[in-house]
C-alpha positions as CSV (number, residue, x, y, z in Angstrom):
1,X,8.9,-3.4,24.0
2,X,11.1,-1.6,21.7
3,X,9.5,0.9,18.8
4,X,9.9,-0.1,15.6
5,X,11.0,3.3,13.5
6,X,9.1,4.6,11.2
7,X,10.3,3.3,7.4
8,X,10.9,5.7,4.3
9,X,11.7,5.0,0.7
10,X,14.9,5.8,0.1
11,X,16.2,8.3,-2.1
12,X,16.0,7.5,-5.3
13,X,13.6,4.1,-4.5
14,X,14.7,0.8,-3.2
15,X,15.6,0.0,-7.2
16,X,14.9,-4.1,-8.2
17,X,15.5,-6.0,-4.7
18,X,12.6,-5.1,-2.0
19,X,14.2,-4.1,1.3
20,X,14.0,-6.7,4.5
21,X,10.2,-6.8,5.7
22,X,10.0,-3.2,8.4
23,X,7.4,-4.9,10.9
24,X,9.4,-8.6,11.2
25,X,10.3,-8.0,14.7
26,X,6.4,-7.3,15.4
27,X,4.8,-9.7,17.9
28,X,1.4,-8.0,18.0
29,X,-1.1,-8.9,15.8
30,X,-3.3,-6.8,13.9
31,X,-6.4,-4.9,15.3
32,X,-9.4,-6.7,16.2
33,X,-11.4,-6.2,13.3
34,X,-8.6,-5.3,10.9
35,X,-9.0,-7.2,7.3
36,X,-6.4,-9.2,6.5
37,X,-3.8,-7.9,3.6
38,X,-0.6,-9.4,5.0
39,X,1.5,-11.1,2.3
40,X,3.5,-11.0,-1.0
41,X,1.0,-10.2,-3.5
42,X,1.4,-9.7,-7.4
43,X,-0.8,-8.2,-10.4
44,X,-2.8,-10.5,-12.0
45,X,-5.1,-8.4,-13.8
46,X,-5.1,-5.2,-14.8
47,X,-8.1,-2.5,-15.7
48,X,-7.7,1.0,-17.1
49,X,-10.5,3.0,-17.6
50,X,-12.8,-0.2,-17.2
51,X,-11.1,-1.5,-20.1
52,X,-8.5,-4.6,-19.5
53,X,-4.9,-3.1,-19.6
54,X,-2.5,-4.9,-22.4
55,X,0.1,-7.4,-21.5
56,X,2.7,-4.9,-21.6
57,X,1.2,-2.6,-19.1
58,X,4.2,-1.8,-16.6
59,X,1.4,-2.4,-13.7
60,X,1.3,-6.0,-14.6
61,X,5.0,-6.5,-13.0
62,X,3.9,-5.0,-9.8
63,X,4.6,-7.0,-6.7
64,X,4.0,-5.4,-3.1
65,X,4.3,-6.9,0.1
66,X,1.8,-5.8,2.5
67,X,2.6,-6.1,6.9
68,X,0.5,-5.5,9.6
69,X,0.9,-5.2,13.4
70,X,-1.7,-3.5,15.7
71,X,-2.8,-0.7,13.6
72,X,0.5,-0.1,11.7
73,X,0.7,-1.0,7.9
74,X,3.5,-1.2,5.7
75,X,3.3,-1.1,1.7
76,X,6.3,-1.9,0.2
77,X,6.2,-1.9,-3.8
78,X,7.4,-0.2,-6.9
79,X,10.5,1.5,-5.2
80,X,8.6,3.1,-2.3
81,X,8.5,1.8,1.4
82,X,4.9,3.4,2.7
83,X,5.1,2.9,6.4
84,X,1.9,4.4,8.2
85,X,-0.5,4.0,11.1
86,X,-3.9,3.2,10.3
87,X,-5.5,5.9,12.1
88,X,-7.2,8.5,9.7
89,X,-4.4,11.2,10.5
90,X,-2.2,12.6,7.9
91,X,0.8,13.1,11.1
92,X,0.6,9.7,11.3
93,X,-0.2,7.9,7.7
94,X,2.3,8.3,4.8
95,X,4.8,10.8,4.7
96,X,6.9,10.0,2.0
97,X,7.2,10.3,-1.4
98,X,5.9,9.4,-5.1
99,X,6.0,6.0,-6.7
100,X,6.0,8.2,-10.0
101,X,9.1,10.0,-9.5
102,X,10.8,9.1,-5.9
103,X,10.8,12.6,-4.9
104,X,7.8,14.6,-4.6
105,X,6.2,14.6,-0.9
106,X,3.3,12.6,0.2
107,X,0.9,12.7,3.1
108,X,-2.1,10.7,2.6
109,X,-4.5,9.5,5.5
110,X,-5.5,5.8,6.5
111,X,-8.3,4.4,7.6
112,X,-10.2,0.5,7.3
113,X,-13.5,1.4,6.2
114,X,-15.9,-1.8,4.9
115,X,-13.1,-4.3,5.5
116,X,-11.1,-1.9,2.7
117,X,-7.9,-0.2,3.7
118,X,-8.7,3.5,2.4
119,X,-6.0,6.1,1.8
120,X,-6.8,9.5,1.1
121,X,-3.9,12.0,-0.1
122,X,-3.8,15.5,1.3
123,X,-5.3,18.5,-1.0
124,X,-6.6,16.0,-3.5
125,X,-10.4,16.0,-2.4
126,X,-11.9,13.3,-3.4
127,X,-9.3,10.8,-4.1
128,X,-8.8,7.7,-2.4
129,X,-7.1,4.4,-3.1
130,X,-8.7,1.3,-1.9
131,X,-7.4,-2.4,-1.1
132,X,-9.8,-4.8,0.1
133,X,-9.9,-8.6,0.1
134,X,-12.0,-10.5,-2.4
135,X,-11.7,-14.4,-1.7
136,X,-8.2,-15.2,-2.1
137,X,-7.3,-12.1,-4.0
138,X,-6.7,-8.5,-3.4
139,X,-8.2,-5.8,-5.0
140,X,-6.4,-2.3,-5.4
141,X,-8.3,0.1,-6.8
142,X,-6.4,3.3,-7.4
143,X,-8.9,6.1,-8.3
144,X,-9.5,6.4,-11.3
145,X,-6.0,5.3,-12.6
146,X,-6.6,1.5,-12.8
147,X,-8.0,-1.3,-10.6
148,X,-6.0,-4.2,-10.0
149,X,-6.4,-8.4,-9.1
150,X,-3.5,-9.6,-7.6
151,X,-2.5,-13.0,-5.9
152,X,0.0,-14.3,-3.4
């Protein structure tokens, strides 16, 4: 079976049109055990500092689309492509770059922990950003920036 390569943003971000799916030509399905995050999901509520975010919030556009294959998971949304294996390693989680600013390098392990998909950057002790299932919603819950509903 041919290996899929390893996806990066591109310079500058993918801009307004999300690239082709990375993982398509995947056959395998996720890990035993694995929660389910596959799909096209979009912001349907929005909380900033426990408070509800307002309407013009520019996290309340966000649309990501989440694949899965064996333990590999690819986040694609707001410019960035974050293409990692789900193994609690920083060699082989994200190593990319910034949503923020498209350039500043990333390495942040992964690991499923509690049915939640938990990402840990490197030299930030302590912070983690979380996506777990809730019914027919996800939850993202980044730090202590903002949690966030979304819906497929």
């Amino acid at each position: 079976m041919a290996v899929i390569p390893t996806a990066h943003t591109p310079p500058g971000g993918y801009g307004e049109e999300m690239p082709e799916p990375i993982l398509s030509r995947c056959l395998a399905p996720p890990d035993e055990g694995v929660p389910a995050l596959r799909g096209v999901w979009a912001v349907v509520d929005l909380a900033v500092n426990g408070e509800r975010a307002p309407a013009d919030h520019r996290m309340r556009r966000h649309v990501e689309r989440i694949e899965q294959c064996g333990n590999r998971l690819v986040v694609t949304g707001g410019g960035v492509v974050h293409d990692m294996v789900v193994d609690g390693t920083y060699e082989r989680g994200v190593n990319d770059v910034m949503a923020s600013d498209f350039t500043t390098p990333i390495s942040v392990a992964a690991t499923y922990e509690d049915g939640a998909l938990v990402l840990r950057p490197k030299g930030l002790d302590g912070v983690e950003v979380r996506r777990h299932r809730d019914g027919d919603e996800l939850v993202w819950q980044f730090h202590t920036l903002f949690t966030a509903r979304l819906r497929r």
